[in-house]
C-alpha positions in Angstrom: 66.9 34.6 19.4 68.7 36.3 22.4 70.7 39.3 21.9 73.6 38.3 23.2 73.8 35.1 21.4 77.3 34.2 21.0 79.5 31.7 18.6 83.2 30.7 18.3 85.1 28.8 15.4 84.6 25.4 14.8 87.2 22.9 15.1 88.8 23.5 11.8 89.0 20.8 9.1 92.4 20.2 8.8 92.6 19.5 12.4 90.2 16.3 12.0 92.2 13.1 11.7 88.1 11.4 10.3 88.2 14.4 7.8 88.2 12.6 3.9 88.4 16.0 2.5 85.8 17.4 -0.2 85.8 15.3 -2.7 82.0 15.3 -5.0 82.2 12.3 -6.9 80.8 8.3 -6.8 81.7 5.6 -5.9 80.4 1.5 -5.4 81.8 -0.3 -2.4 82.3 -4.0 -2.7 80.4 -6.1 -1.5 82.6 -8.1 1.1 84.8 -5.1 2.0 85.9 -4.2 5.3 85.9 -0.1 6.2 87.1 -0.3 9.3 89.3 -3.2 10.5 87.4 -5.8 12.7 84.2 -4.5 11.3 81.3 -6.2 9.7 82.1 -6.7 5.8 79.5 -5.3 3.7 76.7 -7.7 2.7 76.3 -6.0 -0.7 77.5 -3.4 -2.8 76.5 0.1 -1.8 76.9 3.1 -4.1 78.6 6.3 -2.4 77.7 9.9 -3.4 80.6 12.1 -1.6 79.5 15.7 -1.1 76.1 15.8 -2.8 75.3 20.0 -2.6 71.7 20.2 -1.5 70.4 24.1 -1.5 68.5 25.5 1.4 65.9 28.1 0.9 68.1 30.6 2.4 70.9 29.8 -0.6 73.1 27.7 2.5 74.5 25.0 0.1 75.3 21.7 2.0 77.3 18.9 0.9 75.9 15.2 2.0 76.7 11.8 1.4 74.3 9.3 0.5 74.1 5.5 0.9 72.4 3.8 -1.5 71.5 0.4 -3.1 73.7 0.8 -7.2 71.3 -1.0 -8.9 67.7 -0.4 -7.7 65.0 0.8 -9.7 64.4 4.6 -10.2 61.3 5.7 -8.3 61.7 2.8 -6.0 63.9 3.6 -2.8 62.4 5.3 0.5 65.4 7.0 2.5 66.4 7.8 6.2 67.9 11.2 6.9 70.2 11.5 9.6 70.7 14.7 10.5 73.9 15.0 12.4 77.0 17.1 13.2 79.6 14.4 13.6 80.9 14.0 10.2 80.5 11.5 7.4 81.8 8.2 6.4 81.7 7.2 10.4 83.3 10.2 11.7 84.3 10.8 14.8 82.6 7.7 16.0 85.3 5.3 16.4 87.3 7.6 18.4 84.5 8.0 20.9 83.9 4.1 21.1 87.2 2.7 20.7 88.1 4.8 23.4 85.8 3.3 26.4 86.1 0.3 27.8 84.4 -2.5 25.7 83.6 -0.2 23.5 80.3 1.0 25.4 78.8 -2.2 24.6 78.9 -2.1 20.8 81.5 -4.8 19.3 82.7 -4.0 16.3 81.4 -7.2 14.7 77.6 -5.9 14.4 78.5 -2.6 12.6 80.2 -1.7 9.3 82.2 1.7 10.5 80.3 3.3 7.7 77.6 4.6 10.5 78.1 8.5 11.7 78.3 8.2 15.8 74.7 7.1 16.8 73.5 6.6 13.6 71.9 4.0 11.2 74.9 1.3 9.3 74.9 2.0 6.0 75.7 -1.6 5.6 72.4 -2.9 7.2 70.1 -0.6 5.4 71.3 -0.7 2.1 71.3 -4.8 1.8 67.5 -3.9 2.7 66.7 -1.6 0.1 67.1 1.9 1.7 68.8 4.9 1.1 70.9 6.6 3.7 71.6 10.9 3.5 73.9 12.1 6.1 74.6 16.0 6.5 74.2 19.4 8.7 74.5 23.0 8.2 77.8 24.3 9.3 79.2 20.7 9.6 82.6 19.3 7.5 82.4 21.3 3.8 78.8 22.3 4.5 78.3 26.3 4.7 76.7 28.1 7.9 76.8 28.2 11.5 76.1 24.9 13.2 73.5 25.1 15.8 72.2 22.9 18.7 68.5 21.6 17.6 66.4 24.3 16.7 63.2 25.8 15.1 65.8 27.2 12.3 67.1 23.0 12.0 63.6 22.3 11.5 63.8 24.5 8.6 66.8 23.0 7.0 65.6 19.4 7.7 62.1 20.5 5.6 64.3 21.4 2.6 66.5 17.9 2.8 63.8 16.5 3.4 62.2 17.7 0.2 65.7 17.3 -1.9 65.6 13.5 -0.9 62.3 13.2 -2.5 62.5 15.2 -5.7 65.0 13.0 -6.8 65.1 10.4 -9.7 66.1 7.3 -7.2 63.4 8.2 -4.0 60.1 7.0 -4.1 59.4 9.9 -2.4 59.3 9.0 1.2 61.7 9.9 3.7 61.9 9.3 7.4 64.9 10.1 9.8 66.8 7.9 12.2 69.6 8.0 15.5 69.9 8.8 19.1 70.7 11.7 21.1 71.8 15.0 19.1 70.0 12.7 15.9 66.8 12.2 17.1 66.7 15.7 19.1 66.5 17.2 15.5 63.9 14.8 14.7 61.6 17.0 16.8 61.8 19.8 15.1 61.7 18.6 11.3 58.8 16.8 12.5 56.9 20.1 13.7 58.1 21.3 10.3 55.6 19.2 8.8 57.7 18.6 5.7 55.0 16.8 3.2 57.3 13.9 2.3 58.3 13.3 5.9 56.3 9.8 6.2 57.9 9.1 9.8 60.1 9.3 12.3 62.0 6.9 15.2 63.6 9.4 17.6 65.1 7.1 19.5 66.5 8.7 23.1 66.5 12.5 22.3 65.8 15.3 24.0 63.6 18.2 22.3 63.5 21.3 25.5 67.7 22.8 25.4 66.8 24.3 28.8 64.9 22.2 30.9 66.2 18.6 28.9 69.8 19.6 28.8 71.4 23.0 30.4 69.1 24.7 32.7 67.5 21.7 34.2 65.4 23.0 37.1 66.9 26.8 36.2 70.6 26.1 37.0 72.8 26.8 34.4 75.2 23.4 33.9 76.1 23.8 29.7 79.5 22.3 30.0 78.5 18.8 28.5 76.7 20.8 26.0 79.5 22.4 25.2 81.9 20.1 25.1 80.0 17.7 22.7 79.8 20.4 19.9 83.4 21.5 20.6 84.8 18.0 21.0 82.8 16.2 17.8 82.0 19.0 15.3 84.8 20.4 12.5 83.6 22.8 10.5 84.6 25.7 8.1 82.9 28.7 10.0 81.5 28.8 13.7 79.7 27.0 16.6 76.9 28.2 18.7 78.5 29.1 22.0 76.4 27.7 24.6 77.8 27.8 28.0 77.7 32.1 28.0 74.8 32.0 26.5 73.1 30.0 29.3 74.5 32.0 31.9 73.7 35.0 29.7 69.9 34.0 29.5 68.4 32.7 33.0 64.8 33.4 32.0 63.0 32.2 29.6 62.9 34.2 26.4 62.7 33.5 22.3 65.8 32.0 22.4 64.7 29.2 24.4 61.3 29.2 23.1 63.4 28.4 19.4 65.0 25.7 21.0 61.6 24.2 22.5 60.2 21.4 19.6 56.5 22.1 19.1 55.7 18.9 19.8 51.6 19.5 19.0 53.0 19.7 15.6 54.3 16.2 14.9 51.6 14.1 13.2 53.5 11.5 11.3 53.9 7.9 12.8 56.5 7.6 15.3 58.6 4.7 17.0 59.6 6.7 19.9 62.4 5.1 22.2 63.5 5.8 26.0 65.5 4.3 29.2 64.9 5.7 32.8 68.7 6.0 33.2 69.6 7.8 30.5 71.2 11.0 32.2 70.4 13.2 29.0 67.6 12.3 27.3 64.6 10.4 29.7 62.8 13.5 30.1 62.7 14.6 26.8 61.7 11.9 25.4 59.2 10.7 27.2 57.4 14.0 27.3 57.7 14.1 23.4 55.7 10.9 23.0 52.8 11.9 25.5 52.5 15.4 23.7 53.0 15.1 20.0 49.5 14.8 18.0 50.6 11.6 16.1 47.9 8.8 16.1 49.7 6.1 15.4 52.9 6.2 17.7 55.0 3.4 19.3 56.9 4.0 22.6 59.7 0.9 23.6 61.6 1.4 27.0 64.6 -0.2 27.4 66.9 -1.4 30.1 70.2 -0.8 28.7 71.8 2.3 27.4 71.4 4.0 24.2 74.7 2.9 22.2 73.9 -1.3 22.6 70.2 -0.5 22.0 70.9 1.3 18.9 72.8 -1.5 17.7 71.6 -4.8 18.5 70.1 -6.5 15.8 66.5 -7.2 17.3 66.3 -3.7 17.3 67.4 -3.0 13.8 64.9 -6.0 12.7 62.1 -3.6 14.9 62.9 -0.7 13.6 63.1 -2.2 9.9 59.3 -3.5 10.3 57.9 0.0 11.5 59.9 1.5 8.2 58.9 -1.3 5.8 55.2 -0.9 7.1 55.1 3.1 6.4 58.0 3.7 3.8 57.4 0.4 1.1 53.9 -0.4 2.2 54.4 -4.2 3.4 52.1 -5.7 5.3 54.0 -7.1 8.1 51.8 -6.7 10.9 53.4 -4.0 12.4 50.3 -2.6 13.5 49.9 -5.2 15.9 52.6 -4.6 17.7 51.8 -3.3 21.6 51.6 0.4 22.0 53.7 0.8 24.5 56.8 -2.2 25.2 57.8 -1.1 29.0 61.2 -2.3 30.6 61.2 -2.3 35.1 64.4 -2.3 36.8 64.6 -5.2 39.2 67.4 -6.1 41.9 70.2 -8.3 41.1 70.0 -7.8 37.3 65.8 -9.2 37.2 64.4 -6.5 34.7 61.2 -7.2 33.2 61.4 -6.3 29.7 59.2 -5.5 26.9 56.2 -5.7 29.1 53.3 -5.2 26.7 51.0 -1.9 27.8 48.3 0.1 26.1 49.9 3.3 27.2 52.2 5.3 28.7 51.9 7.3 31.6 50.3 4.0 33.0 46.3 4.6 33.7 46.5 2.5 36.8 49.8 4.8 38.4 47.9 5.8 41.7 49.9 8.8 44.4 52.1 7.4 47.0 52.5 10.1 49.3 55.5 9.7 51.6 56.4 12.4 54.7 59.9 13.6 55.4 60.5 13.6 59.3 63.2 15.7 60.1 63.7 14.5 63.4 64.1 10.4 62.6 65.6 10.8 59.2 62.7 8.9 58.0 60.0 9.0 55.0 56.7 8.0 56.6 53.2 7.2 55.1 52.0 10.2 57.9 53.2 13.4 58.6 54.6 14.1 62.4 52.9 16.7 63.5 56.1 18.2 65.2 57.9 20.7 62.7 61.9 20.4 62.3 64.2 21.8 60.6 67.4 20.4 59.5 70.5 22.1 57.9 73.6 21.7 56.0 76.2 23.5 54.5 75.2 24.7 51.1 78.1 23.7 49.2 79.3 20.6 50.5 76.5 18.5 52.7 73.6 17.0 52.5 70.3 15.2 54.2 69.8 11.9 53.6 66.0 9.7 54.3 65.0 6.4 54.4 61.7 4.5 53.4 61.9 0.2 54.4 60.0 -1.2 51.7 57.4 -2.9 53.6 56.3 -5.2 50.5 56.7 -5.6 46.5 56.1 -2.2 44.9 56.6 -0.6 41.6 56.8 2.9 41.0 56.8 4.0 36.7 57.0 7.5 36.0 58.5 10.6 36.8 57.9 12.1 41.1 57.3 15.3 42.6 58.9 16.2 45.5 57.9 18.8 47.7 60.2 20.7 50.0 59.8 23.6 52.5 63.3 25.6 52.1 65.3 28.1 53.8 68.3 30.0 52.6 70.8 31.0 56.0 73.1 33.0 54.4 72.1 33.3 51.0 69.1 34.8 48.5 69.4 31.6 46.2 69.4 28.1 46.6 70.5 25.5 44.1 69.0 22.0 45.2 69.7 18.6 44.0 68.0 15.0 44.7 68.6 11.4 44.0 66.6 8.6 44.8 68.8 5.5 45.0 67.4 1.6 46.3 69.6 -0.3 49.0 69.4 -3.6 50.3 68.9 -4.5 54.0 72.4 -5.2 54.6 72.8 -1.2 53.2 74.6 -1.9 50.0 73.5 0.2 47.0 71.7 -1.8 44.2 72.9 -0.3 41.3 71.1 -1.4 37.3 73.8 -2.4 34.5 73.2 -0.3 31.5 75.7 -1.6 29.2 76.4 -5.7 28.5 80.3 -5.7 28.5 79.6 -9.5 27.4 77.6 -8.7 24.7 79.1 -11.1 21.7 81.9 -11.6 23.9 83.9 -14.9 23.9 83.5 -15.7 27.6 80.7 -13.2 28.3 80.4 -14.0 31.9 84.1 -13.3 32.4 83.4 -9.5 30.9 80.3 -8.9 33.1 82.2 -10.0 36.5 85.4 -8.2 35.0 83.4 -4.9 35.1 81.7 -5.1 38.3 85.3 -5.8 40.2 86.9 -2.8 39.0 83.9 -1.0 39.8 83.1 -2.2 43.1 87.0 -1.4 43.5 86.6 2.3 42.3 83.0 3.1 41.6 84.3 5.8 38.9 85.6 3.0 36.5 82.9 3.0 33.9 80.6 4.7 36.1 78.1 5.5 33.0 77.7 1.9 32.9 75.5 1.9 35.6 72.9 3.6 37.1 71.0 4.5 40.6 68.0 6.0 40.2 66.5 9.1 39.0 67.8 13.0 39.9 66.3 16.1 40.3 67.2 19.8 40.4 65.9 23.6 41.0 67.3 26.7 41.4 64.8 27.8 44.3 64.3 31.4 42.6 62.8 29.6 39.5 59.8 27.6 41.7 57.1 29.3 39.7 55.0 26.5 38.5 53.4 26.6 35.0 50.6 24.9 36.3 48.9 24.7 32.7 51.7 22.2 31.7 52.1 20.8 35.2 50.9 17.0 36.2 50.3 16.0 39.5 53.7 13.9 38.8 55.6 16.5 36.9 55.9 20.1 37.8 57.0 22.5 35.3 58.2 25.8 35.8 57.8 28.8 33.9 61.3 30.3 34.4 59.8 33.7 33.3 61.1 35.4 36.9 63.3 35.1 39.6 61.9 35.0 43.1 64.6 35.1 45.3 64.7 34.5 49.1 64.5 37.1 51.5 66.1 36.6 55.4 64.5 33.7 57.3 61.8 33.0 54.9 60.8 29.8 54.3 59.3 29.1 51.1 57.3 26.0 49.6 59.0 24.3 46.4 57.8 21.6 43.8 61.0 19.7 42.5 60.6 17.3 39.6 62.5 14.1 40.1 63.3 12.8 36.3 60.9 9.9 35.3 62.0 6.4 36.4 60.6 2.7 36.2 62.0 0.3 38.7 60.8 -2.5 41.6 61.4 -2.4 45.1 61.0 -6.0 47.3 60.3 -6.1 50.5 63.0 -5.3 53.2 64.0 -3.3 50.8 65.2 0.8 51.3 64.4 3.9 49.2 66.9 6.4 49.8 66.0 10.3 49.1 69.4 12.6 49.2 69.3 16.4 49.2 72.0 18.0 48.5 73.2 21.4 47.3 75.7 19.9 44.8 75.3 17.3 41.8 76.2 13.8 43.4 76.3 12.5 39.6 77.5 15.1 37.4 78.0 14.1 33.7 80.9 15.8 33.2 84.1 15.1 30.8 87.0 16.4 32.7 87.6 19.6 30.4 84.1 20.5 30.4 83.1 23.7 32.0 81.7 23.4 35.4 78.2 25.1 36.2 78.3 28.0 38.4 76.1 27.8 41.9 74.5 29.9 43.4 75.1 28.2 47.0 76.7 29.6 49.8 75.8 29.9 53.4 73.7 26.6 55.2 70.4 25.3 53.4 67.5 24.5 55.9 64.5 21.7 55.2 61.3 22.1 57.0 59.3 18.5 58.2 56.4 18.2 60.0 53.5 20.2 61.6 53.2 23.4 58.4 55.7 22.8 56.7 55.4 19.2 55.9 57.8 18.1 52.9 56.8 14.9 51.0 57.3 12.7 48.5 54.9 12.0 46.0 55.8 8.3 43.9 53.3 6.5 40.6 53.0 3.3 42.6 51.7 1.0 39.6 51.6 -2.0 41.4 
């Protein structure tokens, strides 16, 4: 743990309008009855257990609900554990959909409102049999400190996990389910090794605090962070305080190192999920599937965003089949399914999806080196032999290069971009990168994340209703859509780790900082997030660096990151110090 590790108060209970109160006792809901108004009725009756107190070794006494079917046979029902910080009995969620425009692509026809934000429907699971537990230390009535996922989560999650199985109703399997904050935490129970723990599905989660979420690259940028636990979590005692901490710890230590999953620990089966334009969680993820010891592991890449994905029922029916196959034994063929279901971005809306693959990274990905040329503004398969340098102001500018397509190419996978730099003015340099695809009449091709006419009544009417407003102002619903892939180093952290870098990936130690001394010009590796998309010919690749985050995912009251910039930043091309571009052209 750091020293200096901070916390503040959590939002307090009183102050939550999704707050029942504590209230141990049971309950059946109807079959038929509606929780939430325009919500899907329930398809059975569903016994509630409010405020459940499960012990944790350390004598922490947490109070979950549980979902389950009321008349199933003792010894008979496997359970999911979602292990969250956003409340029970739906919490905060429909605040944060109801909120967004078309409800971020989830109508409120396909889910009961019983579901905790990003997590399984009651509803759904219980009409099949399962058992839903829903709880977190320092969350609603629950003692302790509430924590971002952790080594110490792991812990608690091994006791639930435990709990759920020594009870008279389980037949003693238990897996865990959810996106985001939910599966992060799946990680770390997993590495855990919990002996009942018969699976997992982390579905879009990251498992690395620093390099997934608020140090990516080395530069400190917490506010999102921040602002989740602050903005979702009530509790009766405190938060960990994230954004100080950050700036607090720059290097690597044991406080990161607790907040690092060890993956090499997960050996259960796992239905792993992932998008390329998820702005949190593509990283993560995807590393977490090539590095945890499981042998029997599914990975499904999506073209949408998290929230529908979650949601829609082919999905649910998926996920029910990998859970039925490992948690009740049925033999449903499961096992056939492909190893690896791969979505490509297309132009125009033409995704391939669920392209069937034996693995992922792909073993045909081959290099595709391009050059920067500082003097035409230009990414060329040869490097000029005439060295340039090019500047901009630190704070505010940037370079932009081109690449024509010159004919049908795919690139899947993360990229590596290497960059000779130069601080004027400055011992520091905070860099930032896009890659974006425009057509040849220069107009950005942007992907559609999220179906507005999903179950709509005039879906078409939906779809063209959200690309007006956002063609009119491009920050209407902007997390709708998405670009390309990003990257980002703080120049002093460039140290590789070269036992854990690929020659896709870099990966930095962040165990010192090397900073810049007067005219020196320094070689860096930057690691542009993994991406899976199609370019046609005529086509243009754009590559953008900048010293500022063109797509920040900030809410407005979140604190903003603090940069190191100042002065002009200066990129080397050409001759010795000859920047490039390195792509995974799969086809």
């Amino acid at each position: 743990m750091a020293d200096n590790l901070r916390w503040i108060p959590a939002n307090p209970l009183e102050s939550s309008e999704f707050y029942p109160g504590f209230n141990p006792s049971s309950k059946v809901l109807s079959k038929g009855s509606v929780h939430s108004d325009g919500h899907l009725p329930l398809p059975c009756d569903i016994l509630l257990e409010q405020d459940v107190e499960v012990v944790m070794r350390d004598g922490t006494r947490l109070y979950a609900d549980v979902y389950r079917p009321p008349n199933a046979k003792l010894g008979t029902v496997p359970t999911i554990f979602v292990f969250t910080p956003f409340g029970k009995q739906g919490g905060p969620n429909r605040r944060n959909f109801d909120a967004r425009e078309w409800r971020c692509g989830v109508p409120r026809k396909v889910v009961s409102g019983l579901e905790v934000f990003e997590g399984p429907d009651p509803a759904f699971w219980c009409f099949h049999g399962y058992a839903i537990l829903s709880d977190m230390r320092g969350t609603w009535n629950s003692d302790g400190n509430a924590v971002f996922p952790c080594a110490e989560q792991g812990k608690d999650g091994y006791d639930v996990v435990e709990w759920i199985a020594g009870q008279n109703w389980s037949n003693g399997r238990v897996t865990m389910s959810g996106n985001s904050f939910l599966a992060a935490t799946q990680w770390f129970v997993g590495a855990e090794q919990p002996p009942h723990l018969t699976c997992l599905a982390p579905w879009e989660g990251f498992n690395d605090m620093y390099n997934d979420q608020v140090r990516r690259g080395g530069i400190p940028d917490a506010g999102f962070a921040s602002g989740l636990i602050l903005g979702d979590l009530s509790g009766k005692n405190s938060v960990e305080e994230i954004v100080q901490t950050t700036e607090e710890n720059p290097l690597w230590n044991s406080y990161w190192e607790s907040r690092r999953a060890n993956l090499k620990r997960i050996q259960v089966p796992l239905y792993v999920v992932a998008s390329w334009t998820n702005p949190l969680h593509t990283r993560g993820t995807l590393k977490a599937f090539i590095e945890s010891s499981s042998k029997e592991k599914w990975l499904r890449v999506h073209n949408s965003h998290e929230w529908p994905d979650l949601y829609n029922h082919n999905n649910v029916e998926s996920l029910r089949y990998f859970y039925d196959y490992y948690m009740r034994d049925i033999n449903n063929g499961w096992n056939f399914t492909p190893t690896v279901r791969l979505s490509v971005l297309g132009t125009g809306g033409r995704d391939i999806v669920n392209r069937p693959e034996t693995n992922y990274p792909l073993t045909r990905e081959k290099p595709f080196k391009l050059f920067l040329n500082g003097n035409s503004g230009m990414i060329e398969p040869h490097t000029s032999q005439e060295s340039c340098a090019r500047a901009y102001p630190a704070t505010t500018g940037s370079l932009i290069f081109t690449y024509k397509i010159p004919s049908k190419m795919e690139f899947v996978g993360p990229s590596r971009l290497r960059l000779f730099l130069e601080a004027d003015g400055s011992d520091d340099m905070d860099i930032f990168v896009t890659l974006e695809k425009y057509n040849a009449e220069g107009e950005l091709q942007k992907s559609t994340v999220i179906d507005v006419g999903w179950l709509a009544d005039d879906p078409e009417k939906e779809r063209c209703d959200l690309i007006t407003v956002n063609q009119r102002d491009p920050k209407f619903c902007s997390s709708y859509f998405s670009s390309g892939p990003l990257g980002s180093l703080r120049v002093s952290h460039r140290g590789l780790d070269e036992a854990h870098s690929t020659e896709f990936q870099p990966a930095y130690t962040h165990k010192e900082e090397r900073l810049l001394k007067a005219k020196e010009v320094v070689a860096a590796d930057l690691e542009i997030w993994p991406y899976g998309w199609i370019f046609d010919a005529g086509e243009v690749m754009r590559l953008t660096i900048s010293g500022f985050n063109p797509h920040p995912h900030l809410r407005p009251n979140d604190p903003r990151p603090k940069s190191r910039n100042k002065g002009q930043h200066i990129v080397h091309t050409g001759g010795a110090t000859a920047s490039y571009l390195l792509l995974p052209l799969t086809s």
